[in-house]
C-alpha positions in Angstrom: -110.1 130.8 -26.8 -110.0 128.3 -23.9 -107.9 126.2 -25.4 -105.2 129.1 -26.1 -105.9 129.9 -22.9 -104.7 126.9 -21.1 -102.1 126.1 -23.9 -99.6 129.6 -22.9 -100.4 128.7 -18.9 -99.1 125.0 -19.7 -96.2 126.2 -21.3 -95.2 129.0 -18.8 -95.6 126.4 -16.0 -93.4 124.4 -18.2 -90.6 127.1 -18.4 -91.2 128.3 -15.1 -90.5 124.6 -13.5 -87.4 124.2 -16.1 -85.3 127.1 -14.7 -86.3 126.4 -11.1 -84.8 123.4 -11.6 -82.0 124.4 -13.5 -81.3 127.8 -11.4 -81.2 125.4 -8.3 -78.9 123.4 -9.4 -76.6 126.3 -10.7 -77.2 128.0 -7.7 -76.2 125.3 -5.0 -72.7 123.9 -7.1 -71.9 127.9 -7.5 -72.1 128.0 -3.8 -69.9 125.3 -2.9 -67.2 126.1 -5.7 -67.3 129.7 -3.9 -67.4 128.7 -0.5 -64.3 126.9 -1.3 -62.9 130.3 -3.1 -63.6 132.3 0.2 -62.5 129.7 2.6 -58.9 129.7 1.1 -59.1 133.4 0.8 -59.2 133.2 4.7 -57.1 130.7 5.3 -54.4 132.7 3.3 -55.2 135.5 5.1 -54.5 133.8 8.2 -51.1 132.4 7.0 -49.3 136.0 6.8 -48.5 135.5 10.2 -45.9 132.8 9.3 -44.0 135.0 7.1 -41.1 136.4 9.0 -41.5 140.1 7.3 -44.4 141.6 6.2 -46.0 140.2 3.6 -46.4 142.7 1.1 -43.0 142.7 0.6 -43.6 139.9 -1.9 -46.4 141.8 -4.2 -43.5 142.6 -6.8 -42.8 138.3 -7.2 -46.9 137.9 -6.6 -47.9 140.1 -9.4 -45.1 138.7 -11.9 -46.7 135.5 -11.2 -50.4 135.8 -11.5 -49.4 137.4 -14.9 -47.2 134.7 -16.2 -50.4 132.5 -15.0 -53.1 134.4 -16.1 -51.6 134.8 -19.8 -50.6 131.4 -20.0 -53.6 129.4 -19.0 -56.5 131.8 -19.1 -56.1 135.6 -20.9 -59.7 136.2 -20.0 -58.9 135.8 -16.3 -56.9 139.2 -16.2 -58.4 142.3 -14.8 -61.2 142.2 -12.3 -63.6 139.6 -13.6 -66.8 141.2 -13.7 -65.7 142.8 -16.9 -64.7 139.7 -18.7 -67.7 138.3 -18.0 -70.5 141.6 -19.1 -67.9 140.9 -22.7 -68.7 137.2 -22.4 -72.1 137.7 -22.0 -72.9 140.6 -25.2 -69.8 138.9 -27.4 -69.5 135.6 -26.9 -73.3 134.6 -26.2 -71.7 133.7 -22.3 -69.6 131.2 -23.3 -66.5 131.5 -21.1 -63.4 129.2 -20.9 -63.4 126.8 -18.1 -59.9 127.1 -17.5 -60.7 130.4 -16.1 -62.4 129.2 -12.8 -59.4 127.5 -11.4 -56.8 130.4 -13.1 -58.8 133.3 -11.5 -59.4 131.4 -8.0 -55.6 130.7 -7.8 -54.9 134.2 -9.4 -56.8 136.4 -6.9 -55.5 134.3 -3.9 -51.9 135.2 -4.7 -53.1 139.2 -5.3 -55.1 139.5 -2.0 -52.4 137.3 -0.1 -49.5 139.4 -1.1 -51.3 142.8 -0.1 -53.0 143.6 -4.0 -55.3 146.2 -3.7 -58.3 144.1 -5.1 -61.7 142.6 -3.9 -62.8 139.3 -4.1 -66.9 140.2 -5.8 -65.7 139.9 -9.6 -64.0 136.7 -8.8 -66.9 135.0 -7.3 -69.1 136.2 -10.3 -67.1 135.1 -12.7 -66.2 131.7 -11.2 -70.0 131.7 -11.1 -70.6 132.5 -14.8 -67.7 130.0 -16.0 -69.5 127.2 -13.5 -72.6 127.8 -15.6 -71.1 127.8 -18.7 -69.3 124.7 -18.2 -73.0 123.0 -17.2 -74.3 124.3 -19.9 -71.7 122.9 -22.8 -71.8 119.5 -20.8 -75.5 119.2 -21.4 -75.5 120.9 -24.9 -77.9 124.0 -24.1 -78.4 126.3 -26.8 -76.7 129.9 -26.4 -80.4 131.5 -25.3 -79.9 129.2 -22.6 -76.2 129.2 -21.9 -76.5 133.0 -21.8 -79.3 132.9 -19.6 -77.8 130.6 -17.0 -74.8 132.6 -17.1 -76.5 135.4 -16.0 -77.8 133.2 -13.0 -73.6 132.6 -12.5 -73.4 136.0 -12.1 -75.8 136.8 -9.4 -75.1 133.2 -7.7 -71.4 134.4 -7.6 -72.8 137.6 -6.2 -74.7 136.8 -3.3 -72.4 134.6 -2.4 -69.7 136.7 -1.7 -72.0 139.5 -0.3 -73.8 137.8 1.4 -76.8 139.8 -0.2 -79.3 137.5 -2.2 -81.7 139.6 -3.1 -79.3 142.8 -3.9 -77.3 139.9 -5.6 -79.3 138.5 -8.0 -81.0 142.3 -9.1 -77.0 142.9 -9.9 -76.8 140.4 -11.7 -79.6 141.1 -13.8 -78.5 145.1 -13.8 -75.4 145.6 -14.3 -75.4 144.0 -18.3 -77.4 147.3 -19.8 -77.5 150.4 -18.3 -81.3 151.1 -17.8 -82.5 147.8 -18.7 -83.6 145.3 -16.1 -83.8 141.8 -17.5 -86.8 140.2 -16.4 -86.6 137.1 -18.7 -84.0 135.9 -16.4 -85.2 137.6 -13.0 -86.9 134.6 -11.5 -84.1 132.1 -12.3 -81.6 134.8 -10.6 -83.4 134.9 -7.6 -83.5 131.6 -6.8 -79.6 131.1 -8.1 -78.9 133.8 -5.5 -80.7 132.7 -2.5 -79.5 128.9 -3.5 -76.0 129.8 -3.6 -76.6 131.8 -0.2 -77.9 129.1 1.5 -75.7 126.3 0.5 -72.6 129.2 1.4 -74.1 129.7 4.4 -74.4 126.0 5.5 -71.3 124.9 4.7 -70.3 127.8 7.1 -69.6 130.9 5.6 -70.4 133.8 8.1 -71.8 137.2 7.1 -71.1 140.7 8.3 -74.4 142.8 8.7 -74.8 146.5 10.3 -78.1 147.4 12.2 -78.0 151.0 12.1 -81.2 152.9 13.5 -81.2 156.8 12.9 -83.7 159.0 15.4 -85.6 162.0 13.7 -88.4 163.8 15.9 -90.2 164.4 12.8 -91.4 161.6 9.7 -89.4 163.9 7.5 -86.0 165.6 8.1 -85.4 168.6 5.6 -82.2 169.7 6.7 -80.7 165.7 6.6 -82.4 165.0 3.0 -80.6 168.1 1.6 -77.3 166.9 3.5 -78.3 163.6 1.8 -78.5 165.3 -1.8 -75.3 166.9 -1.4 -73.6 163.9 -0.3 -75.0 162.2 -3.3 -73.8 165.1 -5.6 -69.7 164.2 -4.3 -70.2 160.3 -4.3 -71.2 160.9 -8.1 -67.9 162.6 -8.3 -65.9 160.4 -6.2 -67.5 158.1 -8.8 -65.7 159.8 -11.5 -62.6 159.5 -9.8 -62.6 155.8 -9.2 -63.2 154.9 -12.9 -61.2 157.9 -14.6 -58.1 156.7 -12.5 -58.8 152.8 -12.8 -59.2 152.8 -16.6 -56.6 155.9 -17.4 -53.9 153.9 -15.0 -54.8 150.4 -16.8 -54.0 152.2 -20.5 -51.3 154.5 -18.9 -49.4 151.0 -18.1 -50.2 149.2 -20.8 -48.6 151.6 -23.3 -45.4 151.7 -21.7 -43.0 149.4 -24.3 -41.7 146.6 -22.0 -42.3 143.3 -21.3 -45.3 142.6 -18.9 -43.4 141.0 -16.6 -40.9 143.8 -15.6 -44.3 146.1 -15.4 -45.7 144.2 -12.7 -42.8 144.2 -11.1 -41.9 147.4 -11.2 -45.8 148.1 -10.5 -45.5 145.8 -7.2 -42.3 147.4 -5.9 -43.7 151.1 -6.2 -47.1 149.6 -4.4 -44.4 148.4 -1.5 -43.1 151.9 -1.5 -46.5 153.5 -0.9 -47.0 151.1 1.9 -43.9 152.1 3.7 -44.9 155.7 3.1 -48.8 155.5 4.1 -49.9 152.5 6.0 -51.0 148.9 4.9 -54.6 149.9 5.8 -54.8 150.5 1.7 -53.6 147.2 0.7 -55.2 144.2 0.5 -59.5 144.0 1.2 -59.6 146.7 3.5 -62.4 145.5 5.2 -61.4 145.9 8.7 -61.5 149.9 7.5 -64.9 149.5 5.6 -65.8 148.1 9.4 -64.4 151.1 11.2 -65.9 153.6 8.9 -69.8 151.4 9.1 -69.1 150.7 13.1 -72.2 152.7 14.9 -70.5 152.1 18.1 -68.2 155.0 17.7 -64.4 155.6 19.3 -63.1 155.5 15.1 -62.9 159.3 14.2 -59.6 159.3 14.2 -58.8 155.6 12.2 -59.9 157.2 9.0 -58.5 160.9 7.3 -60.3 162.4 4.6 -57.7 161.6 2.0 -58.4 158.0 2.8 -60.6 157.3 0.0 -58.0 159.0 -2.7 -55.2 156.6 -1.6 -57.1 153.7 -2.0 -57.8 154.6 -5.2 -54.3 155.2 -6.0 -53.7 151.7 -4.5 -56.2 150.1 -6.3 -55.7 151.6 -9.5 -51.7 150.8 -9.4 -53.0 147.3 -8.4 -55.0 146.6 -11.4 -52.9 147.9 -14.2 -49.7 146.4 -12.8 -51.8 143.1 -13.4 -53.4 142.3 -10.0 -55.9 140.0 -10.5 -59.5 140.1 -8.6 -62.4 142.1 -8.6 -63.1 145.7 -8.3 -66.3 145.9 -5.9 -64.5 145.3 -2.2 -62.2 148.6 -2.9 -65.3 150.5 -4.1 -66.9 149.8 -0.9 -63.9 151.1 0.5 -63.9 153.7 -1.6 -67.3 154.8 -0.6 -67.4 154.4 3.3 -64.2 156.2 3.7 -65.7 159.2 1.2 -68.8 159.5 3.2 -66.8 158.9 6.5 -65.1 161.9 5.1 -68.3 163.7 4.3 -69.9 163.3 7.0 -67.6 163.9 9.7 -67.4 167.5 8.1 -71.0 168.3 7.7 -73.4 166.1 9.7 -70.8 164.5 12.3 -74.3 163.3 14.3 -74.9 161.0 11.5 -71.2 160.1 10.5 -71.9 156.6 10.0 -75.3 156.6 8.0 -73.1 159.1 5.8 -70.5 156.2 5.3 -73.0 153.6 4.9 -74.4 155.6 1.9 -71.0 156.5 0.5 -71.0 152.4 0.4 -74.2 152.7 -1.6 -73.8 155.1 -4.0 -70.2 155.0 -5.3 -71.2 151.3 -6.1 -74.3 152.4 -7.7 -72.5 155.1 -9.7 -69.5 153.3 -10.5 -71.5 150.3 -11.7 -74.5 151.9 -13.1 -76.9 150.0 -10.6 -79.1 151.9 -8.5 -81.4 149.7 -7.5 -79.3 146.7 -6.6 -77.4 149.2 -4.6 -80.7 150.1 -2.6 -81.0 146.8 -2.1 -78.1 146.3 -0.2 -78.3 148.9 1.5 -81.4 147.5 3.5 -79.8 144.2 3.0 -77.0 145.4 4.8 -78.0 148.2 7.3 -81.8 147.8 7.5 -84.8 149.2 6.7 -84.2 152.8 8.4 -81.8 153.5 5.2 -84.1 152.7 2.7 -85.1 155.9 1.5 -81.8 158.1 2.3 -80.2 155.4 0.3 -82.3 155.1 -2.8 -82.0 159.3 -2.9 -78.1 158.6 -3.0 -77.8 155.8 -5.1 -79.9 157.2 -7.8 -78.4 161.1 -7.7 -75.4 159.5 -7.5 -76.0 157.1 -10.4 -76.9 159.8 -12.7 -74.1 162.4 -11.6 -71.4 159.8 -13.1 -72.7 160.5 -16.9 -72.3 157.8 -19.2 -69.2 155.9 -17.6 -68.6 152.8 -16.0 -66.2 150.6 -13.8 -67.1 147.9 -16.4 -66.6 149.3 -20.2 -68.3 146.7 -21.5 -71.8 147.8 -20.6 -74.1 148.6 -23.2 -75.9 152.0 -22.7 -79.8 151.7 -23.5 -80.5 155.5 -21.8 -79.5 158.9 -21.7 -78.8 160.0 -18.5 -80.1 163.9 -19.8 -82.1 164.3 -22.3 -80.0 167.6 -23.3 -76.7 165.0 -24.1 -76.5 163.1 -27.8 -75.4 159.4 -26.6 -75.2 156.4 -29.2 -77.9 153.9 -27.4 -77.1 150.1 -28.1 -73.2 151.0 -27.9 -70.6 149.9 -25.0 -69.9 152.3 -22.5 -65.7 152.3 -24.1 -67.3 153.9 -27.0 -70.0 156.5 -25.9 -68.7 160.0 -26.5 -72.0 162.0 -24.8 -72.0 165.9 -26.2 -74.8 168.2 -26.6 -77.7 167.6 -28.7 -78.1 169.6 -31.7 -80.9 172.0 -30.2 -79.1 172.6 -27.3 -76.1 173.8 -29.2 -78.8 176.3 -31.3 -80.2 176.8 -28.6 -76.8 178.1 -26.5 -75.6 179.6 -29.8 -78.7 182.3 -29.4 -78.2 183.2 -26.2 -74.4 183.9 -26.8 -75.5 185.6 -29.5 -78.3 187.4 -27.8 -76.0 188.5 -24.9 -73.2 189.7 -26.9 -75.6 192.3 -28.7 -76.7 193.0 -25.3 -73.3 193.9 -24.4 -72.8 196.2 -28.3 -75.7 198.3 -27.5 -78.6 198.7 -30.6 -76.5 200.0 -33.4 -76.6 203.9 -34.3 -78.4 204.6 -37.2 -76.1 206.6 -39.6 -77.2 210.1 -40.2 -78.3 210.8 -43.7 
């Protein structure tokens, strides 16, 4: 018994000290190759400037290019990446073309440089993931392993660009099943994510946080938890929004019967359009927006209308189909602050910014089907104060999206209601949720129940 004993705590000390090794390593070369992805974001951010007209004006040429690029060297560099790499992971056992790290690096430059409405999240991860995967062929790892240290690309890629290591590497570890957690590969995620952070943060990558402190005379605040609950309610819907318009935009476009090329072009041009129309503050990252909306210092009521958040859908959705490349997360964040700007500016203007810090919550968690990383960014991001208005949101809002996702590629493992018949084990693409048999009987009675209500008993006939 001894023996047995000792043997499983050898061996778990054994695997434990193999994948903090290996998620080390992973998780520092992740956060150089990211470092050097975000430092050229900025730099091309800063050359704009230098063009002599504005620089969106060359999305139309941008977008024809990254396509030519992306189908040329690296197909599974299209979209925003954090979809090709969820597919990689449950199809292809993670393996994932090393020609995509360069392809999408170069790729999501172009977008975000010529105005693109798409973040720069889904191309860390996947650089991340196709860093890992590349380590892993180079020393022969089996796929258990490849998979698993793909998965710690993920969350290094992650908390690299958010600046978020814990939130990171739980979304990493999240966002593969809906209602699974995997804890095989939480350990190795965490220290992937707070490698990558560090060596990102020594090589001199800075960080925006928001301390936001909120003042209640008593421990618990009825009238701002049911504000909170309502707000959760319409994030769940904004939800809905954001992946109805991205994925029916994305088949919309690529149904129409012409060459790629002339669709990004034409996509491009009518982006430039709506930018003459409405404003560049819905092109490109957004974040000095995301920082308005988030700003507790005030004197921004007026930067931000309460349509704000259904343009940048528009923009972002355009941006994607027309084939943008980069990643989806920065314009949900948009997305979100904007739509809780909105919200709360109309209900609860005294707390108009933790309103918009949870609309940055819980559209991501809704969108993305991750709750709890989502909760733990908020603290990451705002502080403690937040931590229970934000779990509330991120978790009404998570269920109020149904069984849909940002990322199709998820694999449901839950039913959101237990009164809804969902296929468990399939990808989100092909869950059709409908009532469950009983219910159906069930709501068949009382029709039928309230219609005789409505005939009256029937008459006996006289004899």
């Amino acid at each position: 018994m001894i023996r047995k004993h000792i043997t499983e705590q050898t061996v778990i000390l054994l695997s434990v000290a193999k994948w903090v090794f290996l998620s080390s390593v992973v998780g520092v070369i992740i956060g150089a190759v990211v470092t050097i992805f975000l430092n050229i974001l900025e730099y091309s951010d800063v050359s704009r400037a230098l063009l002599p007209f504005p620089f969106y004006y060359l999305l139309p040429v941008a977008l024809v290019f990254t396509v030519w690029l992306v189908k040329t060297f690296a197909p599974s560099a299209e979209g925003h990446g954090t979809e090709k790499v969820i597919a990689a992971v449950h199809r292809n056992d993670g393996k994932i073309d090393v020609t995509v790290i360069p392809v999408k690096l170069l790729a999501t430059v172009i977008s975000i440089f010529a105005g693109a409405s798409v973040g720069k999240e889904g191309p860390g991860a996947q650089i991340g993931a196709g860093v890992a995967s590349a380590l892993s062929d180079l020393f022969r790892f089996d796929k258990q392993d490849r998979k698993k240290l793909v998965i710690c690309g993920i969350s290094a890629g992650f908390a690299t660009v958010f600046g978020t290591p814990v939130a990171g590497a739980i979304f990493g570890v999240e966002v593969l099943i809906i209602g699974v957690i995997l804890y095989d590969v939480l350990l190795p995620s965490f220290i992937a994510g707070f490698a990558a952070f560090t060596t990102a943060q020594f090589l001199g990558i800075k960080y925006t946080y928001y301390t936001l402190h909120f003042y209640q005379d008593i421990s618990l605040d009825m009238g701002l938890i049911v504000k909170v609950v309502i707000a959760a309610l319409f994030f769940g819907f904004v939800a809905d929004i954001v992946i109805t318009s991205v994925n029916y935009t994305h088949k919309a476009i690529k149904k129409i019967p012409v060459s790629a090329y002339v669709k990004a072009f034409a996509g491009g041009t009518l982006i430039v359009i709506l930018t003459l129309i409405f404003g560049d503050e819905y092109i490109g990252l957004g974040l000095d927006t995301i920082n308005h909306a988030i700003n507790p210092t005030g004197g921004y009521l007026l930067d931000i209308h309460w349509y704000t958040f259904l343009l940048k859908t528009l923009f972002t959705s355009l941006s994607l189909g027309a084939g943008g490349s980069g990643g989806i997360i920065t314009p949900i964040f948009y997305i979100g602050a904007t739509s809780g700007h909105a919200f709360g500016a109309i209900v609860a203007p005294e707390h108009v910014v933790l309103f918009a810090a949870l609309g940055f919550v819980s559209v991501l968690s809704a969108t993305t089907n991750t709750p709890i990383a989502s909760t733990i960014m908020a603290v990451e991001l705002f502080g403690i104060d937040i931590a229970h208005y934000a779990a509330l949101g991120a978790v009404i809002s998570f269920l109020i999206s149904g069984h849909r996702s940002i990322f199709t590629s998820q694999i449901l493992a839950m039913k959101k209601s237990e009164m809804l018949s969902v296929k468990i084990g399939e990808e989100v693409e092909n869950i059709n949720a409908d009532l469950e048999d009983t219910q159906i009987n069930r709501l068949k009675e009382r029709l039928h129940i309230k219609r005789q209500m409505v005939k009256g008993p029937k008459k006996k006939k006289k004899e």
